[in-house]
Each structure stands twice: as structure tokens, then as C-alpha cells.
C-alpha positions in Angstrom: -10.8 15.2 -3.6 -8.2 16.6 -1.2 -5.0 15.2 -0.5 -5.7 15.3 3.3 -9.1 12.8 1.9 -6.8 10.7 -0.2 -4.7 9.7 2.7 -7.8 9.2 5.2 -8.8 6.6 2.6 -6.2 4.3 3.3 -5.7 2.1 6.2 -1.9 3.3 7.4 -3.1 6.9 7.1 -6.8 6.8 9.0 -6.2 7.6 12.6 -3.6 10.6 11.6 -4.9 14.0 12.4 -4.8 16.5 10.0 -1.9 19.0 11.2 -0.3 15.6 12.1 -0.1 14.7 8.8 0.4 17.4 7.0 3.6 18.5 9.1 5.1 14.6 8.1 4.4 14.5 4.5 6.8 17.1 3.9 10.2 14.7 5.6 9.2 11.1 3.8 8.9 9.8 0.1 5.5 9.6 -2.0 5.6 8.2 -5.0 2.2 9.2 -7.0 2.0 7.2 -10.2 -0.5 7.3 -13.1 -1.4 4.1 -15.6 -3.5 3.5 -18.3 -5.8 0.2 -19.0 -3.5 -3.1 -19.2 -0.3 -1.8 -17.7 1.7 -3.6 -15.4 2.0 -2.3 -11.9 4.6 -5.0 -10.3 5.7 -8.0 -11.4 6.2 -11.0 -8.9 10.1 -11.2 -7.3 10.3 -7.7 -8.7 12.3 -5.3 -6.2 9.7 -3.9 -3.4 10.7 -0.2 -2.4 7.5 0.4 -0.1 3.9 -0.1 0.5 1.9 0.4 -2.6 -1.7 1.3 -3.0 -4.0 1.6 -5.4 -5.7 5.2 -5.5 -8.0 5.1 -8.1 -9.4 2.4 -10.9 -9.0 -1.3 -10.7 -6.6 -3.6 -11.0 -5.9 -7.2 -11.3 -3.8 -9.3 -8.7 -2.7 -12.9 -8.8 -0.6 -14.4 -5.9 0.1 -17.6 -3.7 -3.7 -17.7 -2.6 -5.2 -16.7 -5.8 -6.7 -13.9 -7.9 -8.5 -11.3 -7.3 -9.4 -7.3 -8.7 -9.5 -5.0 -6.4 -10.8 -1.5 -6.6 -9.4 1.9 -5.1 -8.7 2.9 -2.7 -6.7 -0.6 -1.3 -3.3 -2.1 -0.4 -1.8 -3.6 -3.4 1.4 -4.7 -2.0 2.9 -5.2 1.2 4.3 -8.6 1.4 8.0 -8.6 1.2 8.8 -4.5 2.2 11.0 -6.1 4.9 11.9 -9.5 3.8 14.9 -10.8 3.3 14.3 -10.7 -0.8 12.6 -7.2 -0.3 10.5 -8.4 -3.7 7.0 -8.3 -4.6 5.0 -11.8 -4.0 2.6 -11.1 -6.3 1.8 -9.6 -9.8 -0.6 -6.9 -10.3 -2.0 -5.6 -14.1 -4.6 -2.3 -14.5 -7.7 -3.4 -15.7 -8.9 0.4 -16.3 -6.7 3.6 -16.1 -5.6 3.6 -12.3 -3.5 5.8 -10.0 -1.1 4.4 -7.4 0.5 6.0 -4.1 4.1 3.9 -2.7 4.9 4.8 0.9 8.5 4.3 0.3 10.6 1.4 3.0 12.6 4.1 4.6 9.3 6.4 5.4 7.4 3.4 6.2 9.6 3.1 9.1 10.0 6.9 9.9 6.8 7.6 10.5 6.2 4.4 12.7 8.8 6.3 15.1 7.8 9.0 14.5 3.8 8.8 15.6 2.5 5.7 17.3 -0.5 5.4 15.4 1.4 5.0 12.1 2.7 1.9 14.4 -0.9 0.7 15.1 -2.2 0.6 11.9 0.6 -1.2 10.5 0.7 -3.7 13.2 -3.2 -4.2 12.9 -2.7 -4.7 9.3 -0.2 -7.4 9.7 -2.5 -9.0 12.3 -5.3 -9.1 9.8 -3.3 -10.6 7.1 -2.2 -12.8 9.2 -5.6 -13.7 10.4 -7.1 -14.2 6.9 -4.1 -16.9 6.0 -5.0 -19.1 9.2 -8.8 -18.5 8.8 -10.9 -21.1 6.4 -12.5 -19.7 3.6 
């Protein structure tokens, strides 16, 4: 898989053309991380640095509203990036071997000003988290 398919796969990334893309990634922080079965990916009020996804594998989360495992690609964390604690809400363990990509705070914000569609998806994210706690389940 390419890394222009990796970052189509997730949400914040989807609507970015190519050249787009590929010119930005150069001026913000990724943080590409590799875990094996069982490790822990965040603990809960550990610090936040950025938006953190889960690339490949599985992993377990528990939060306020429950448990869950998700599968890659999918945000793990988001809750919190510009909070007053700036800390995760929530605890996430690998249940296989997994990769993970962060979007670091600072680059999170530079490419919203940088390319409105970076602002979109973010927004529409936020609206549909926000959406699913008010919705009955």
C-alpha cells in the first residue's frame, strides 16, 4: 500500500488531492508507530500530542460510553487534542500487532489553515461525534 493510500484511508485526509498532500506532508509532524499484541497505546489522562489513528491491526478501547475494538484503519483518539487537560479520555490496548499514525496538535492546526478541506473534515468529524453522544442507541 502507498503512503498517498494510507492517508486516503482516513477521514481528515480523504478529500486531499494528491499533489496537495504530498507538498504538506513535508512542513508537519507524523509520528508512525509500530506495536506488538497486548501493548498499550494510551492510557486514560495520559498527555494527548495529536490525533491518533490506528493504521493497521486491532485494538481495544474502553472510555466514558464503553468498550469497543476497532479495526484499521480508524480514529483512536481525538477527545482532549484541545482541551484544557490536553489528555487522553480513554485507554486503548493492541489486541494483535498494530501500526499507528499521530497527526501531531501543532499540524493538526496547520494544515486546517493551511487547506480548507483539512477544516471540513475535522469539523464534520466533530459534528458526528457530537451527533452520536446526543443520538439513542
Amino acid at each position: 500500500m502507498s503512503t498517498f493510500d494510507i492517508f486516503t484511508q482516513l477521514p481528515l485526509f480523504k478529500e486531499i488531492e494528491k499533489d496537495a498532500l504530498f507538498s504538506l506532508v513535508p512542513k508537519i509532524s507524523l509520528d508512525f508507530e509500530h506495536f506488538q499484541e497486548k501493548d498499550l497505546l494510551f492510557a486514560y489522562h495520559s498527555p494527548i500530542n495529536g490525533l491518533v489513528y490506528l493504521l493497521q491491526g486491532q485494538a481495544y478501547l474502553k472510555d466514558e460510553s464503553g468498550e469497543s475494538i476497532l479495526t484499521g484503519p480508524a480514529l483512536l483518539s481525538w477527545k482532549g487534542i484541545f482541551g484544557e487537560q490536553k489528555a487522553h479520555t480513554s485507554e486503548a490496548t493492541t489486541l494483535t500487532v498494530c501500526s499507528t499514525l499521530t497527526v501531531d496538535r501543532r499540524s493538526l492546526v496547520y494544515l486546517i489553515r493551511t487547506e480548507p478541506a483539512f477544516l471540513e473534515a475535522y469539523l464534520g468529524m466533530l459534528s458526528d461525534a457530537l451527533f452520536s453522544i446526543r443520538s439513542p442507541h
